[in-house]
N, C-alpha and C positions, 0 to 999 in steps of 0.2 A: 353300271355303264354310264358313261358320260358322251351326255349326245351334243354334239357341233352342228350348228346351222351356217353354212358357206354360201352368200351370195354370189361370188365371181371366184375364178379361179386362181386370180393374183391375192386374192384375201384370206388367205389363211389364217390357223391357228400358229403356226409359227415357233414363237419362245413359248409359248402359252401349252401347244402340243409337246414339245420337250419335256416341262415339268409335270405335264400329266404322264405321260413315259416315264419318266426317271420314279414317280411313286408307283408306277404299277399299276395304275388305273386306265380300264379298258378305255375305249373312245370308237364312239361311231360317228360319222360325218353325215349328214346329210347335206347333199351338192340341190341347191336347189337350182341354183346355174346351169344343168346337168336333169334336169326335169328329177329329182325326188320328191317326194311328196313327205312335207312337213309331219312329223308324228302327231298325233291326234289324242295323245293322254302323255303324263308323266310315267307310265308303268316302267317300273324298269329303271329308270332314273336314278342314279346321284349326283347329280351338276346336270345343268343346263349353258354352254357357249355359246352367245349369236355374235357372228362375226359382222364385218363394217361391206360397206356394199357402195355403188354410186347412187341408189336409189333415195327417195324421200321416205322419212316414217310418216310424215302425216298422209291424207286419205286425198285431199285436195289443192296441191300444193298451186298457187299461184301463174300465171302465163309466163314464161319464161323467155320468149324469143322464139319458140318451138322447139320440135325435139332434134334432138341431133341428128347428123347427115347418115345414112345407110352405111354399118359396119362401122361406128365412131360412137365410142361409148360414152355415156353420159356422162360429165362432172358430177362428182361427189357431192349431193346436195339438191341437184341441178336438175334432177330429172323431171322430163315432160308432164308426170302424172302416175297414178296407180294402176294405167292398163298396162306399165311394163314392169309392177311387182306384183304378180298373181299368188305371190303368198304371202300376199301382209296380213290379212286376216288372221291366215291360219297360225303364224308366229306370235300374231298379236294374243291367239287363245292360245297357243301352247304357254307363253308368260305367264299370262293370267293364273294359266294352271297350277305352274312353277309358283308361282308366289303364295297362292292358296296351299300351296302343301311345303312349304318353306324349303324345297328344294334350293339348291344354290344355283346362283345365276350370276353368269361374269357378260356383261354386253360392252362391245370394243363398236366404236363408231354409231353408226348406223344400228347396231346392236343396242349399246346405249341409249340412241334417241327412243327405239321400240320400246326399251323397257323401262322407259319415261311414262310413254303412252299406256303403256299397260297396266302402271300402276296409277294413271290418272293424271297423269301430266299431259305437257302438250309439246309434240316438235314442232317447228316452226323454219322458215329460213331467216338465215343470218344477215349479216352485213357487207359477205361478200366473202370467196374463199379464202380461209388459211391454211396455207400450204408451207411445208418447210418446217426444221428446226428452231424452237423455240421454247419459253423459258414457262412453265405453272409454277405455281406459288401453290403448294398446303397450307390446309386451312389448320385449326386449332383440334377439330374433330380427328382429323387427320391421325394425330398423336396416340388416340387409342384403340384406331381402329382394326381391326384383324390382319390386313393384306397391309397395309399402308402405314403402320406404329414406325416402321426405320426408315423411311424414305426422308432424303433433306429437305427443309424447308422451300428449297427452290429446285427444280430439276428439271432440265433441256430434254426435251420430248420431242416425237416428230407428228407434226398438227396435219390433215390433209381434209378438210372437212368444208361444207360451205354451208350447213345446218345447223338450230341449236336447237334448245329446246328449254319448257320452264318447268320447273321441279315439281310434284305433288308434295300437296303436305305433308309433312312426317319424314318426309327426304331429308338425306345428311349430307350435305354438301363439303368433298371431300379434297376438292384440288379446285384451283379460279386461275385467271390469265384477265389482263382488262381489256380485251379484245371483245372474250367468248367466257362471261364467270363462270359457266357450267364447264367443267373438266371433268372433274372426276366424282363420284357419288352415292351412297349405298341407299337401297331400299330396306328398311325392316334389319332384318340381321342377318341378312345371309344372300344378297343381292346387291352385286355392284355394275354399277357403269363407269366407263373409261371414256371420253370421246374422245381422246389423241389416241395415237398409235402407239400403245407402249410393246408390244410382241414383236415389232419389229428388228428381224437382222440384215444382215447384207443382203443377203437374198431378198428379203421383202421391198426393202427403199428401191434395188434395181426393179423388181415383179412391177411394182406402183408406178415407177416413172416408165417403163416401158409398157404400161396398161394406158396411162393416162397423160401423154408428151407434154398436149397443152398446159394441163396443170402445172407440173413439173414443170416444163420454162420460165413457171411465174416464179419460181423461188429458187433464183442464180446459187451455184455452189452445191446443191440437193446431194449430187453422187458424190462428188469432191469431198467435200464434208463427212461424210459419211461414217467415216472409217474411224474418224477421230470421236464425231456424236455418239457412235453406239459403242467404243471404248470406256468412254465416262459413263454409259447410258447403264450397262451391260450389264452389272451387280445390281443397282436398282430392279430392275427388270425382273431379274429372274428369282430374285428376292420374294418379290409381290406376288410373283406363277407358282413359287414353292412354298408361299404361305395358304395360297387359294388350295393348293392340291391337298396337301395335309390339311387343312380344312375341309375339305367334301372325304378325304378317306377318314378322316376322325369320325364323322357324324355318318358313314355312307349306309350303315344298316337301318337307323333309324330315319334318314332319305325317304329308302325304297321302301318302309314298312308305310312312312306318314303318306308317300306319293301314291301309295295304293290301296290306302283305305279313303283316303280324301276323295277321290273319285265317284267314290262306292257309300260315302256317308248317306247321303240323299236319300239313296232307294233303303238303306239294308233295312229298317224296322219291318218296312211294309213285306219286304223277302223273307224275313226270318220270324214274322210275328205268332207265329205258329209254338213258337220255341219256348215264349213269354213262361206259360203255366209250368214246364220241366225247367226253367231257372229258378222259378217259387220253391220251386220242390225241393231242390239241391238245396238252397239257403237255409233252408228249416232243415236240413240234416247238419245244418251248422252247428247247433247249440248254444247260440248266441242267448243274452239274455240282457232283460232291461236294461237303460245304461250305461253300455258297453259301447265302444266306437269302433268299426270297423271300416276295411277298406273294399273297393271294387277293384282290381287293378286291370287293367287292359278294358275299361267298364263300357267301350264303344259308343251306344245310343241309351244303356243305363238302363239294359232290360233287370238288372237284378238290384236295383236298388229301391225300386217302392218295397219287394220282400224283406230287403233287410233292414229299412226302415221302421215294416213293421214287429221284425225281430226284436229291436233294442228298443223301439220305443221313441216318444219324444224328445226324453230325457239323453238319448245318446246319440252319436254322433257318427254318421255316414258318412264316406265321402269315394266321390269314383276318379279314379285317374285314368288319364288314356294321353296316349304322343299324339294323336292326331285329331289339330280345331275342330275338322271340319265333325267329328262325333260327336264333340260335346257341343258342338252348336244343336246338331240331330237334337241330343239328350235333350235341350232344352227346350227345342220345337216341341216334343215327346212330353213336355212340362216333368221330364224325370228332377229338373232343379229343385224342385220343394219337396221331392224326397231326400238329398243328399246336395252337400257340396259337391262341385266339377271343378276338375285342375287336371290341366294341360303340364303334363310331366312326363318325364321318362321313369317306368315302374321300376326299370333295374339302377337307379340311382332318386332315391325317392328324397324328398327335401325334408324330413321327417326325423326328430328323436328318436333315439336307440329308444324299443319298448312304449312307443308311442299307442297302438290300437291292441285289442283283443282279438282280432277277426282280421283273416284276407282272404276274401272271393276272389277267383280269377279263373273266369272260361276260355278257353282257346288260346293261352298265352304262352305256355310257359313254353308249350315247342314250336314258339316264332322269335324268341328272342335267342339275341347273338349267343348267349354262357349260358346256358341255363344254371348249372348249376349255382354261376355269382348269382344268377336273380333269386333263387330259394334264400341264398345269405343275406341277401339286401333283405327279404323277405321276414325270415329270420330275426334280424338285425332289429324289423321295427313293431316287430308284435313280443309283447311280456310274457313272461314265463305261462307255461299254461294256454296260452290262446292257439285259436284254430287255424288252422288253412285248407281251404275246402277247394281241389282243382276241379274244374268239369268243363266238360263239353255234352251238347245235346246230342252228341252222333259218337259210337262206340269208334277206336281206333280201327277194327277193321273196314265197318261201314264207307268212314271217310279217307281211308285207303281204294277199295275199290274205286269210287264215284270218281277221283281222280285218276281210274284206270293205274295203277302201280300196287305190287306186292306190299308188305307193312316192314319199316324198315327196321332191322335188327338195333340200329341204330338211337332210334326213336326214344328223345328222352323221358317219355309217357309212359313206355313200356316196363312191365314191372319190375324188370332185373336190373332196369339201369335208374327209373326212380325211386326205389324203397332203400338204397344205400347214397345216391345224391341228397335225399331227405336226412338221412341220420349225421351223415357228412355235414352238415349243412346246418343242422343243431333241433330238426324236427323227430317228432318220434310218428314212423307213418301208424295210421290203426286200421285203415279201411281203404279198399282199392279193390274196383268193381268197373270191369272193361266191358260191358255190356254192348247190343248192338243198337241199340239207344241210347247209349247213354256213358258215357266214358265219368266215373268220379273218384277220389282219392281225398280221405281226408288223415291230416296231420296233428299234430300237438305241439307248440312250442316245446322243447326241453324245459325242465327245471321245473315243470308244476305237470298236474295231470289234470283240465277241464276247472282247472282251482279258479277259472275269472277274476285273480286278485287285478286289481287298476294296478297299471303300469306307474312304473316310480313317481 
């Protein structure tokens, strides 16, 4: 689901909700204009929209003249203070959130100035409004950046803003103007802000000037103009919204897998430390042996990697993978890094030589990822003839059915009839599979050797 944050009602998502529409991608709004209450975690999530508003991002913005007269909305930029955005905070933690779990994050205006703030920037006010059609310049980064690679070097935008704001470090500054250098700009890799108005269509330039007159009479021509600006405008536009959408549906499983365990990194050891001694246990039915290099894959907080550590030895090589930072930060609070290298990767596309390790642990994984079966082949793909693959969970398949209140699903690609032929599919030969109510484990053999341990090419 892709959640939309709307400060006013004239401020839509616009071209921006079309190309989420046109790929298929659900969208919930929340209207905080309309008293919703900002969402309080990423769960759920693939994209985050915070749309543009009249409000200020900063927390204490300067005396202005006062606030505007009873039923006269505030200029863009302009507003009296933070007692008339009672959900800066909470947008400002829901970013935060989104940036911690690398959710994608598109901010238009006032969107943008937030998610300045949020990653450590500063908004600020300007040097007075810019209102009206006008020309950005792309910068050089521009060229390769995901949403922005075909946009022309110069393109007429519509500017309605009287705030700026200054970058954090490590920002890529993506579009300038010499007015306002900040246009346009990504955070990290999966985080842009916009501060012109590029979603706009006819409908929108009319919603803005009849939300906001005064503004609009500063910039003669606004509606006039119109017809012909968002004609040139129109392919750019919608170019950028349909690279943004095919980008959050490319990545949307691994989104909502990283936005939901991110959350949850903090506590899980202290939750689950009980589990520690039945992952020892499973690893030593591995049969690993001095030497050897094995994997953790989905390794979380890296309960099973002091075991396998002490499976193979000094001499061999451990290492845990997991999609989501915020575990392997856990892992390393947990000091599980001097048992094993930690890499932030995705397990079903692993960056790894065909026949690279001997060994793959992996608890709880394989019936959360999108194919299971591709992941057995990636699986497959990087352990040498003869090595292991040991699945487990600490809680039998029925047990963890119940607790979640629901029947066990025939489905289930854990279940033995559907993984002892995904395995041999897949180029493992299964030997043992034990659905206990403790304890859920399956162990496999590479093809092509039987426990032979020969080192990989």
């Amino acid at each position: 689901m892709i959640q939309v944050v709307e400060h006013v009602p004239q401020e839509r998502p616009y071209a921006i909700g079309a190309e989420l529409a046109a790929a298929g991608l659900p969208v919930r709004v929340c209207r905080v204009w309309a008293g919703d209450a900002v969402p309080r975690t990423t769960d759920g999530m693939v994209a985050l929209v915070v749309m543009g508003g009249p409000m200020s991002a900063y927390a204490e913005p300067p005396a202005r003249g006062g606030p505007p007269a009873p039923g006269e909305p505030p200029a863009h930029g302009l507003s009296p203070g933070p007692g008339d955005f009672p959900s800066r905070a909470d947008e400002l933690a829901l970013l935060r959130a989104a940036l911690e779990a690398e959710v994608p994050v598109l901010g238009v205006c006032l969107g943008a100035q937030l998610l300045a703030v949020a990653a450590g920037g500063v908004a600020r006010p300007g040097n007075g409004p810019q209102i009206g059609w006008g020309e950005v310049a792309m910068t050089e980064a521009a060229r390769d950046d995901p949403l922005f690679a075909a946009v022309p070097d110069r393109l007429r935008v519509l500017h309605w803003h009287g705030d700026t704001m200054d970058l954090p470090p490590g920002a890529t500054l993506l579009a300038s103007c010499d007015r306002y250098p900040v246009q346009a700009f990504r955070i990290g890799g999966s985080a842009w802000g916009v501060q012109f108005h590029l979603e706009v269509d006819g409908t929108a330039v009319a919603a803005f000037a009849g939300a906001f007159p005064e503004e609009a009479a500063t910039a003669p021509g606004l509606l006039e103009s119109a017809p012909a600006e968002l004609a040139a405008l129109a392919r750019h536009r919608d170019d950028v919204f349909e690279r943004f959408a095919a980008f959050v549906a490319g990545r949307a499983e691994r989104t909502a897998t990283r936005a939901f365990f991110t959350r949850r990194a903090a506590a899980w050891e202290e939750r689950f430390a009980d589990d520690n001694p039945r992952y020892a246990a499973a690893v030593r039915r591995m049969g690993l042996r001095p030497g050897q290099r094995v994997l953790d894959l989905g390794c979380g907080t890296g309960r099973a990697l002091p075991a396998l550590r002490a499976e193979v030895g000094a001499g061999g090589v451990v290492a845990g993978v997991d999609l989501t930072p915020a575990m392997l930060t856990a892992a390393v609070r947990e000091g599980r890094d001097r048992d094993g290298g930690l890499l932030a990767a995705d397990a079903c596309r692993l960056p790894l030589p065909s026949g690279a390790v001997h060994g793959v642990f992996s608890a709880g994984l394989l019936d959360h990822v999108p194919d299971p079966a591709a992941a057995l082949w990636e699986w497959a793909r990087v352990t040498a003839p003869g090595g292991v693959l040991l699945l487990f969970h600490p809680s039998g398949r029925a047990e963890r059915a119940a607790r979640h209140g629901r029947p066990l699903d025939p489905a289930d690609p854990l279940a033995e009839e559907n993984l002892r032929p995904a395995l041999r599919a897949a180029g493992w030969d299964p030997l043992r599979y034990e659905d206990a109510r403790h304890h859920f484990l399956a162990r496999a053999v590479r093809a092509g050797g039987r426990d032979s341990g020969r080192h990989p090419g």
